[in-house]
Each structure stands twice: as structure tokens, then as C-alpha cells.
N, C-alpha and C positions, 0 to 999 in steps of 0.2 A: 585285636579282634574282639569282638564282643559275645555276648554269652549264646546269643542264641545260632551264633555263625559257627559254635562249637558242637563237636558229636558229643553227646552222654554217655552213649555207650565206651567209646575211643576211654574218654576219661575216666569213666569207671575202669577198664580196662588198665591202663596205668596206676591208681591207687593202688590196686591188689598187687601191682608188679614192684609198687614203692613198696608196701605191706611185706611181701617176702624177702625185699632188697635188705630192709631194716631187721628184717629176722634171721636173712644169712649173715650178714654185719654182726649182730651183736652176738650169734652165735660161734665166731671167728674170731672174736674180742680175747684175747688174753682173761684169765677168770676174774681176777679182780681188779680190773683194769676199768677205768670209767672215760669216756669218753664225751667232753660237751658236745661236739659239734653233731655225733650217730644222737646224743638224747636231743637235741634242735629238731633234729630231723624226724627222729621218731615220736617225737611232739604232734611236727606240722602237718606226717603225714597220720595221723590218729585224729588230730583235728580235724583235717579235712575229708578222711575216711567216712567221721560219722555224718558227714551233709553228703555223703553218696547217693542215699536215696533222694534228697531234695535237689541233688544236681538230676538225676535220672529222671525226678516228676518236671523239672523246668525246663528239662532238654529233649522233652517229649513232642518230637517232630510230630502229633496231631493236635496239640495245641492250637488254637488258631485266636485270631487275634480278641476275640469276643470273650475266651477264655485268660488270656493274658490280662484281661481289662478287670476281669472277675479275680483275680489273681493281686493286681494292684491295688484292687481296692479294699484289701483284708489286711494292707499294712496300715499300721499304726496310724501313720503321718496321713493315711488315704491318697497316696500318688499317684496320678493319672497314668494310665499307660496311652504311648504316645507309639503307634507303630513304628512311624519312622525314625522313630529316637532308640539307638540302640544303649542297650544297657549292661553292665557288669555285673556276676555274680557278687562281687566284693560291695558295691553298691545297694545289693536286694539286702546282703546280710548287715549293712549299716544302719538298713532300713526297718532291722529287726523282723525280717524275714523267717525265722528258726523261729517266733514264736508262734508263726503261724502254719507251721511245712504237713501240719493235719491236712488243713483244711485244702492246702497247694495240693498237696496226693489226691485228695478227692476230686479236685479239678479235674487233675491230671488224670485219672480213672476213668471219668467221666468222657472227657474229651478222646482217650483211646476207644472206651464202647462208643461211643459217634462217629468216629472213622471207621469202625468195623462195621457199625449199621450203614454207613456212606459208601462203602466199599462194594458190597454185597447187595443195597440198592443199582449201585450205577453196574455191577454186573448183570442182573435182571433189564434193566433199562436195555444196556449193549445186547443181550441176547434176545429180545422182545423186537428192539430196529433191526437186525439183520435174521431174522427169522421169515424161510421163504416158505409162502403156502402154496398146497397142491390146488389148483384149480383147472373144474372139468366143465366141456358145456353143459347146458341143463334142456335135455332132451333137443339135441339139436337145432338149438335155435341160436343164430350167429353172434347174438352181442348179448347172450346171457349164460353168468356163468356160475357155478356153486364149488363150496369145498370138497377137495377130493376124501381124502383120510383124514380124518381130526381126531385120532387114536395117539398121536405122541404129542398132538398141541394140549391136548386135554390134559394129558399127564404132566406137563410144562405149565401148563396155568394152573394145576391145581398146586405142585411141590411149590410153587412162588408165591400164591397165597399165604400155604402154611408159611414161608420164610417170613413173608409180610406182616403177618401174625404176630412172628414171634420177634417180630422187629418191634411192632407198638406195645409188646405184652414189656420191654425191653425197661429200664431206670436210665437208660441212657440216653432214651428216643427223644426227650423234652424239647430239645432245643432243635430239631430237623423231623417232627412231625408231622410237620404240613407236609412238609417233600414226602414222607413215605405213606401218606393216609392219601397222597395222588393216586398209588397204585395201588391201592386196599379193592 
């Protein structure tokens, strides 16, 4: 499987479960007793413990592939990200990836507040298409009609406003501002 067909969370999950495995082991150890194969282990999993956080910024199901590209292009060697080319973490770290895993978190930062601005756009959009108005005739006359109560729509378009507001006031809005300055 490849890296991004993996959960992050799943695998961080497991690290901490090596993490306590390696510390019930050596706490179980006869006292002066040494073991190569428990020190391998608790090598590999300390190694790989401290790129937890860079597996959790890379395995950041809001990533999207604009981000991935931004992501590739802060290695060293400048490798193209190719969507359909899947890729390995062992691969990213070849690539000298760890000397970049700042600048990856802030992607990844980035790209979660844009899902959450994306998120909360498309629920305004959903409640704005299925929002039915009260319509009354206007003074009896057959094919003219006017709003009946616009006392809770008012209140609906004003709280989405302020949301709207505070979506472009946002560090995150940059790259999906045209979409949310539609409904400003």
C-alpha cells in the first residue's frame, strides 16, 4: 500500500502501543540483563515515533492535491508530485523530507483551516438551496405574490454573513476565496 492509502491517525495509534509494548518489555527485563533484539526494537520504534508528527501532517486526509504539489516542491531534489503516482513514506524520507517537516506542518495546517472554511461554506450553500419561503398574495391579485415573514430569513442571512466574515478575515481563506467572496 502506499502512504496516502494509510490512516495517520491508525498509525499513530500503533506507535504509542509499540511505545508502551517496549516499556512493558524492558520493564520485565531481568535487571541486568540486556537484550539486542528489545534495543532494535526500541531503536526503531523511537525512530519512527519522532516522524509521528510528519506522518500525521502527510496523512492529513484534507490535503488536497494542490497541496501535495506545494509539499513536493520544498524537497531538496524539487520532485514533482504526480497524483496518480503513489508514493512511500520511506521514499519522502530518502528525499530528505525531515529537513523540511516545518514547512510540511504548515501546509498541512493550512489545508485543514480550508477544509474547515470548505466545510462550513458548503453547509450555508445546502441550507440557503433547501430553504423554503413563505409566500402570500399581494392584495389579492392572482399572479402577484410577496414574502410572508422574513423575521427568521433575516436572522439566517445575517449569522452567515458574520460566518462569511469571518471566513475572509480567515489565514487560511487564500487559496478558496473566490468561492467564499461569492457569497459575501
Amino acid at each position: 500500500e502506499t502512504f496516502r492509502d494509510q490512516d495517520a491517525l491508525e498509525i499513530e495509534k500503533r506507535i504509542k502501543e509499540y511505545e508502551k509494548e517496549v516499556i512493558w518489555l524492558k520493564q520485565n527485563l531481568p535487571r541486568d540483563s540486556k537484550d539486542e533484539v528489545l534495543d532494535k526494537l526500541n531503536e526503531d520504534v523511537r525512530s519512527t515515533s519522532s516522524m509521528k508528527d510528519l506522518i500525521l501532517d502527510l496523512g492529513n486526509k484534507a490535503l488536497l492535491d494542490r497541496h501535495m504539489i506545494k509539499i513536493f516542491a520544498l524537497l531538496p531534489e524539487g520532485h514533482n508530485y504526480l497524483p496518480n503516482r503513489p508514493f512511500k513514506l520511506s521514499e519522502l524520507i530518502n528525499d530528505e523530507i525531515l529537513t523540511v517537516k516545518d514547512k510540511v506542518a504548515e501546509i498541512s495546517a493550512i489545508a485543514s483551516g480550508e477544509y474547515a472554511i470548505s466545510q462550513t461554506l458548503e453547509e450555508i450553500k445546502k441550507m440557503w438551496a433547501t430553504m423554503e419561503f413563505i409566500v402570500i398574495n399581494y392584495r389579492d391579485i392572482k399572479d402577484k405574490f410577496i414574502l410572508g415573514t422574513i423575521e427568521e430569513i433575516m436572522i439566517r442571512l445575517e449569522d452567515d454573513q458574520v460566518s462569511i466574515q469571518t471566513m475572509l478575515g480567515s489565514k487560511n481563506v487564500q487559496e478558496i476565496r473566490a468561492e467564499v467572496e461569492e457569497w459575501e
